[in-house]
Residue frames relative to the residue before (quaternion, step in Angstrom):
aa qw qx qy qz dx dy dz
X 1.0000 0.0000 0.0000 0.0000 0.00 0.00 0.00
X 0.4453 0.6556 -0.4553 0.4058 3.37 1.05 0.55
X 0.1862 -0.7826 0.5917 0.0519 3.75 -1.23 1.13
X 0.0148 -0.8484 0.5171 0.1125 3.46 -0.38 0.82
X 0.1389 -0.8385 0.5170 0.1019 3.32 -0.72 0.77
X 0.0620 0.8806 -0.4696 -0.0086 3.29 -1.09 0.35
X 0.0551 0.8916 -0.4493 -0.0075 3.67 -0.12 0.62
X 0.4137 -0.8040 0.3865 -0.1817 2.78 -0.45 1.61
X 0.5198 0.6877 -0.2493 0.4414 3.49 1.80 -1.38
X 0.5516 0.4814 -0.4821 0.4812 4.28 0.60 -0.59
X 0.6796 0.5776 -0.3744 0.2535 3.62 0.39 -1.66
X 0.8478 0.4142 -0.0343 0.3294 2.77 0.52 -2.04
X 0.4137 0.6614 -0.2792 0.5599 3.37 1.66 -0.20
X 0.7485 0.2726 -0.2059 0.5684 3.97 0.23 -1.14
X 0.6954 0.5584 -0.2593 0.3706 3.87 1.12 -0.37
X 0.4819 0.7496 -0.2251 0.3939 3.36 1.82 -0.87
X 0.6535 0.5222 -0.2656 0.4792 3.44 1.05 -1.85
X 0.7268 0.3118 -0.3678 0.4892 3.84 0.70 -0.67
X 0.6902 -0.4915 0.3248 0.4202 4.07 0.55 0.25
X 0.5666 0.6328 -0.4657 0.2481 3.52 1.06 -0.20
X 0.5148 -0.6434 0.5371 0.1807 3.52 -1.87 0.86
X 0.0223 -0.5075 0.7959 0.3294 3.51 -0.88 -0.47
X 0.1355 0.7076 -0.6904 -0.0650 3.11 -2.07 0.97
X 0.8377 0.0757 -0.1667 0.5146 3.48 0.88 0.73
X 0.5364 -0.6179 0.5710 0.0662 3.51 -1.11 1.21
X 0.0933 0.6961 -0.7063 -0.0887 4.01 -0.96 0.24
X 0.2621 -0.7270 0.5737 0.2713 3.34 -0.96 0.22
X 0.1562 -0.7576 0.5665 0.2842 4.11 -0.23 0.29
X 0.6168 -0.4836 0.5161 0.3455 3.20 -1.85 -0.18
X 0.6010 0.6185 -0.4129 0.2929 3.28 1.17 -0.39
X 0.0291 -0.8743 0.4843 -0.0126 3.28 -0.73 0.73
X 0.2125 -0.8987 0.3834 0.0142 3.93 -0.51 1.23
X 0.2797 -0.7366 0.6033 0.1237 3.80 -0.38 0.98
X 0.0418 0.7766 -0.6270 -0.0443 3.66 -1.07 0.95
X 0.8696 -0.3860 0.1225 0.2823 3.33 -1.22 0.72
X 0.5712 0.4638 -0.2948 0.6097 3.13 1.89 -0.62
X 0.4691 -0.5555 0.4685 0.5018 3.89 0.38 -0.29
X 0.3659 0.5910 -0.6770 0.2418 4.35 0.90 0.12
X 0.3461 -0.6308 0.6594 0.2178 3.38 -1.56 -0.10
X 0.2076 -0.7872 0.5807 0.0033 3.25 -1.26 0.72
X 0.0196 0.7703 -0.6271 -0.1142 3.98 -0.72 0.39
X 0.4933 -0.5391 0.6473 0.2169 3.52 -1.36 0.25
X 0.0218 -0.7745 0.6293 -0.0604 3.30 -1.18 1.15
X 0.4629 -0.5387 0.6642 0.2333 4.09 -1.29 0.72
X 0.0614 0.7336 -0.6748 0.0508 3.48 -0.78 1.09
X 0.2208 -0.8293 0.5129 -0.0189 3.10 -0.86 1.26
X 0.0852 -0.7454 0.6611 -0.0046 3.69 -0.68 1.45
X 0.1797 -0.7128 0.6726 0.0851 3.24 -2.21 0.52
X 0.0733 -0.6960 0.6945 0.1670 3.89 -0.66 -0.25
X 0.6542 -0.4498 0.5715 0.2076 3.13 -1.41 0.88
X 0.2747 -0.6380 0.6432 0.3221 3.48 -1.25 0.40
X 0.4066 -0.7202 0.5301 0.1872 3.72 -1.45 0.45
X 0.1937 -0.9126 0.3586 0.0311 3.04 0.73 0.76
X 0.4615 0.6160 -0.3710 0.5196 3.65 1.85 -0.12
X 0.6112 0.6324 -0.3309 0.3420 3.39 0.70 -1.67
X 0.5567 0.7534 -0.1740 0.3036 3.11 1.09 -1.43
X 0.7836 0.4064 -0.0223 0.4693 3.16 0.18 -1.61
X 0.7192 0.5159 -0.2638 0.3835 3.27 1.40 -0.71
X 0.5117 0.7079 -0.2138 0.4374 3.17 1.97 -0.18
X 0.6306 0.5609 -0.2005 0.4976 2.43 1.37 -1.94
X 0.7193 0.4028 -0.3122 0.4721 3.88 0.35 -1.24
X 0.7440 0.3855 -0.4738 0.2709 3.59 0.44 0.08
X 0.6329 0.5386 -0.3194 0.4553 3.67 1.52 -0.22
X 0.4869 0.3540 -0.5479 0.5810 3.34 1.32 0.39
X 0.7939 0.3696 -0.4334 0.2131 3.62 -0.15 0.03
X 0.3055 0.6344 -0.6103 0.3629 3.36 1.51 0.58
Protein backbone atom coordinates (compact mmCIF):
# COMPACT_ATOMS: atom_id res chain seq x y z
CA UNK A 1 0.00 0.00 0.00
CA UNK A 2 2.73 2.24 -0.55
CA UNK A 3 2.54 5.09 -3.50
CA UNK A 4 5.60 6.46 -4.77
CA UNK A 5 5.64 9.45 -6.55
CA UNK A 6 8.00 11.20 -8.42
CA UNK A 7 8.25 14.01 -10.85
CA UNK A 8 10.88 14.43 -12.69
CA UNK A 9 9.17 16.61 -15.80
CA UNK A 10 10.73 20.38 -14.28
CA UNK A 11 14.36 18.71 -14.52
CA UNK A 12 14.24 17.24 -17.66
CA UNK A 13 12.27 19.96 -19.35
CA UNK A 14 14.91 23.02 -18.43
CA UNK A 15 17.69 20.22 -19.32
CA UNK A 16 16.32 19.05 -22.80
CA UNK A 17 16.95 22.63 -24.57
CA UNK A 18 20.79 21.91 -23.89
CA UNK A 19 20.50 18.09 -25.38
CA UNK A 20 20.56 16.31 -22.16
CA UNK A 21 18.97 12.59 -21.69
CA UNK A 22 17.82 11.06 -18.58
CA UNK A 23 19.05 7.41 -18.88
CA UNK A 24 18.95 5.90 -15.55
CA UNK A 25 17.30 6.27 -12.07
CA UNK A 26 19.24 4.83 -8.72
CA UNK A 27 17.31 4.40 -5.86
CA UNK A 28 19.52 5.12 -2.46
CA UNK A 29 19.13 3.80 0.98
CA UNK A 30 18.79 7.10 2.11
CA UNK A 31 15.66 7.72 3.38
CA UNK A 32 13.84 11.13 4.90
CA UNK A 33 10.84 11.74 7.39
CA UNK A 34 9.13 15.26 7.02
CA UNK A 35 7.02 17.02 9.37
CA UNK A 36 3.94 15.59 7.89
CA UNK A 37 5.04 11.88 8.53
CA UNK A 38 5.45 11.60 4.12
CA UNK A 39 8.70 9.88 3.52
CA UNK A 40 11.25 10.78 1.21
CA UNK A 41 14.42 8.82 -0.39
CA UNK A 42 17.31 10.27 -2.36
CA UNK A 43 17.99 9.04 -5.77
CA UNK A 44 21.42 9.19 -8.43
CA UNK A 45 20.01 10.64 -11.56
CA UNK A 46 21.84 10.02 -14.43
CA UNK A 47 22.09 12.42 -17.65
CA UNK A 48 23.88 12.07 -21.16
CA UNK A 49 24.13 14.46 -24.29
CA UNK A 50 24.75 13.11 -27.51
CA UNK A 51 28.09 13.86 -28.96
CA UNK A 52 27.91 16.56 -31.92
CA UNK A 53 29.88 15.31 -34.14
CA UNK A 54 29.49 18.48 -36.68
CA UNK A 55 31.09 20.86 -34.11
CA UNK A 56 33.86 18.60 -34.48
CA UNK A 57 34.89 18.64 -37.87
CA UNK A 58 34.47 22.25 -37.79
CA UNK A 59 37.41 22.55 -35.49
CA UNK A 60 39.16 20.06 -36.99
CA UNK A 61 38.94 21.99 -40.59
CA UNK A 62 39.93 25.09 -39.00
CA UNK A 63 43.37 23.93 -37.39
CA UNK A 64 44.39 22.48 -40.55
CA UNK A 65 43.96 25.78 -41.98
CA UNK A 66 46.13 27.65 -39.59
Amino acid sequence: GVEVQTDYVPLLNSLAVYGWQLTCVLPTPIVKTNREGDLSTKQIVFLQRPSLPQKAKKKESKVNNL
